[in-house]
N, CA, C and O atoms as a DFTB+ gen file, in Angstrom:
184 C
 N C O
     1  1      -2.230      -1.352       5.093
     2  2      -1.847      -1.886       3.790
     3  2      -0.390      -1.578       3.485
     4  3       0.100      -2.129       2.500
     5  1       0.427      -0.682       4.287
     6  2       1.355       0.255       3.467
     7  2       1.928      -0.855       4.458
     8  3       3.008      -1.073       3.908
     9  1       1.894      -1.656       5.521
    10  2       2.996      -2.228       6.196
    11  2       3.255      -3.960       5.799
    12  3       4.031      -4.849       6.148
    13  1       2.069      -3.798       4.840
    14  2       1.863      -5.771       4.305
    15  2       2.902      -6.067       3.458
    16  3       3.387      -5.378       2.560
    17  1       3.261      -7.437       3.937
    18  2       4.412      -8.067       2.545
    19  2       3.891      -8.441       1.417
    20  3       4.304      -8.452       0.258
    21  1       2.578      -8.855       2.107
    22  2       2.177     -10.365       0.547
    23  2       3.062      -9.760      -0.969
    24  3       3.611      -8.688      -1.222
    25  1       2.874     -10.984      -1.727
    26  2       3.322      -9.976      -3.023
    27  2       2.591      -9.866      -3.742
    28  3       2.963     -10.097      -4.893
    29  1       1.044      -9.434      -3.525
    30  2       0.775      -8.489      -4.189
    31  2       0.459      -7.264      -3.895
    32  3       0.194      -6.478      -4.805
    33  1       0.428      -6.864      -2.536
    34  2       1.116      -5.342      -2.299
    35  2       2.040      -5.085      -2.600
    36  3       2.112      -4.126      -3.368
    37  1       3.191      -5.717      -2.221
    38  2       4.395      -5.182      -2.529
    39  2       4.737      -4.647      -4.151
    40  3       5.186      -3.549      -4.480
    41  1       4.284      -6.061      -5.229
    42  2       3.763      -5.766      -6.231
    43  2       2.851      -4.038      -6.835
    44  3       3.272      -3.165      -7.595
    45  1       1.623      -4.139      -6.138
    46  2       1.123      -2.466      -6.006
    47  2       1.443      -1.349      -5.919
    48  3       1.037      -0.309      -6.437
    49  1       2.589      -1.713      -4.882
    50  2       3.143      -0.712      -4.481
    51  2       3.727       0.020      -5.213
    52  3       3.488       1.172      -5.573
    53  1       5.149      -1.219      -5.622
    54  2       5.639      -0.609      -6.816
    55  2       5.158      -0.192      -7.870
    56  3       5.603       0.829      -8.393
    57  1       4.208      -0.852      -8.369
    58  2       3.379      -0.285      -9.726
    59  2       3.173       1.448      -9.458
    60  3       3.808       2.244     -10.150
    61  1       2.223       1.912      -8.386
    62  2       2.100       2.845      -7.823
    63  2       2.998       3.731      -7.991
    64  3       2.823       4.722      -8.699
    65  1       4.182       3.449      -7.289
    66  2       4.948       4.178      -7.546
    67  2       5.888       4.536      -9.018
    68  3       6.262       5.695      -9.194
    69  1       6.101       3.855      -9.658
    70  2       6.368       3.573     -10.989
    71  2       5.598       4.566     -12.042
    72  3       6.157       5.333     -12.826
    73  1       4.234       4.382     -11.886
    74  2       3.448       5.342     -12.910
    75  2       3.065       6.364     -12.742
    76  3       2.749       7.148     -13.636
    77  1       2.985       6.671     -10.954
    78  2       2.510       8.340     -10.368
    79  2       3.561       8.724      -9.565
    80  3       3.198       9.579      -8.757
    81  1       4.939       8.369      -9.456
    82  2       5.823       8.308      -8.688
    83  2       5.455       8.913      -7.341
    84  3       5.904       9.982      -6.926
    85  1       4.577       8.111      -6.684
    86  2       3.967       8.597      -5.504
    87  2       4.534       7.021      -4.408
    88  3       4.209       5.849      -4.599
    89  1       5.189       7.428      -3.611
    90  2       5.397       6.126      -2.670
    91  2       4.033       6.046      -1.471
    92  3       3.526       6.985      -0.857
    93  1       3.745       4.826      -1.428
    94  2       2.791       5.135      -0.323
    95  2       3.235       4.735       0.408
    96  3       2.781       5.245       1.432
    97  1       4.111       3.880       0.675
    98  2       5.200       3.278       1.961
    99  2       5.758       4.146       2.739
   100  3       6.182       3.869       3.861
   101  1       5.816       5.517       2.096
   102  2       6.433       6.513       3.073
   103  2       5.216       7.452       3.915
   104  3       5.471       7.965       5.005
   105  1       4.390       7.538       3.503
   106  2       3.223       8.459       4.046
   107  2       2.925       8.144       5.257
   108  3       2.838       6.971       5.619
   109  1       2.713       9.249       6.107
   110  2       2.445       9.050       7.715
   111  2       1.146      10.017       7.231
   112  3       0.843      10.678       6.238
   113  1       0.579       9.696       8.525
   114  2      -0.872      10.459       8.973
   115  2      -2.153      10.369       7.908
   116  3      -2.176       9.213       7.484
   117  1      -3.004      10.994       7.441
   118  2      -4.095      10.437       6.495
   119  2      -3.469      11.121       5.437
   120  3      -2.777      12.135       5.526
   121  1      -3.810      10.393       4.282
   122  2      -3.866      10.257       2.907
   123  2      -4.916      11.258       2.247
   124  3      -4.938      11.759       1.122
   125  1      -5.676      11.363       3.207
   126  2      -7.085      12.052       2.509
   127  2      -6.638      13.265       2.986
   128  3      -5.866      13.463       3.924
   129  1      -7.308      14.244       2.103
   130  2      -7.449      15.724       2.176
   131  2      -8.631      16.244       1.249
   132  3      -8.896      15.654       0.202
   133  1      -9.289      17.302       1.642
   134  2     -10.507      17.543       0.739
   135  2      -9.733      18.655       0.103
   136  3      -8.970      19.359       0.765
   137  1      -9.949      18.830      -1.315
   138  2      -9.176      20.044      -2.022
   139  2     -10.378      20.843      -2.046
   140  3     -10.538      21.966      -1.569
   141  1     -11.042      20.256      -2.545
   142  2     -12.503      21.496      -3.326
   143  2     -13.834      20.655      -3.261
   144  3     -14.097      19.526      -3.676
   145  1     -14.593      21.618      -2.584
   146  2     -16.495      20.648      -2.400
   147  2     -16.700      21.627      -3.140
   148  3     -16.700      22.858      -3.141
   149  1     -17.004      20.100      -4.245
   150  2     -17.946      20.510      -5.419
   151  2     -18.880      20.395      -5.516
   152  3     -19.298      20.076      -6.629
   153  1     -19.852      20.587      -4.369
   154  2     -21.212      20.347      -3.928
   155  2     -21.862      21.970      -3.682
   156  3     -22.979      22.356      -4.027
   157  1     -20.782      22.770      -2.973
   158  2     -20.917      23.762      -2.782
   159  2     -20.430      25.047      -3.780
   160  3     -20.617      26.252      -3.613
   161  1     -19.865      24.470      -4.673
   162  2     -19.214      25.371      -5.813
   163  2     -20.847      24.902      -6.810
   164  3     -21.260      25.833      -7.501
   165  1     -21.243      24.281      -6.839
   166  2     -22.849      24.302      -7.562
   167  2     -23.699      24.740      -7.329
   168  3     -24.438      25.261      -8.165
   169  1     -23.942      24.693      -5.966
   170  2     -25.009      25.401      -5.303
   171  2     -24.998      26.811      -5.218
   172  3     -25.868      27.520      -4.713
   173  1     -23.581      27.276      -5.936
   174  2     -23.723      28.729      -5.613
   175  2     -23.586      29.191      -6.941
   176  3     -23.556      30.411      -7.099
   177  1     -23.486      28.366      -8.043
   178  2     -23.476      28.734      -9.285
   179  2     -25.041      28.732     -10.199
   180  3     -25.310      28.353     -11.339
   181  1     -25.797      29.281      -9.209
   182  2     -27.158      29.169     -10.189
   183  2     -27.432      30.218     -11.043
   184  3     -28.419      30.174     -11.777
């Protein structure tokens, strides 16, 4: 997605960047990261 012209990525993009000043055009490697399983922060809160 980060390499498409159409305009409405390009469009997105900028929006994106504009309101979270986050570029996604520049990001290499995955996007994803797990911060916190909150699956396991419950299960231990009984």
């Amino acid at each position: 997605m980060m390499q498409t012209t159409d305009p409405f990525t390009v469009w997105f993009l900028e929006r994106v960047k504009a309101v979270h000043g986050v570029d996604l055009t520049a990001m290499t490697g995955s996007p994803s990261q797990l911060v916190l399983d909150s699956n396991r922060a419950v299960g231990e809160a009984k």
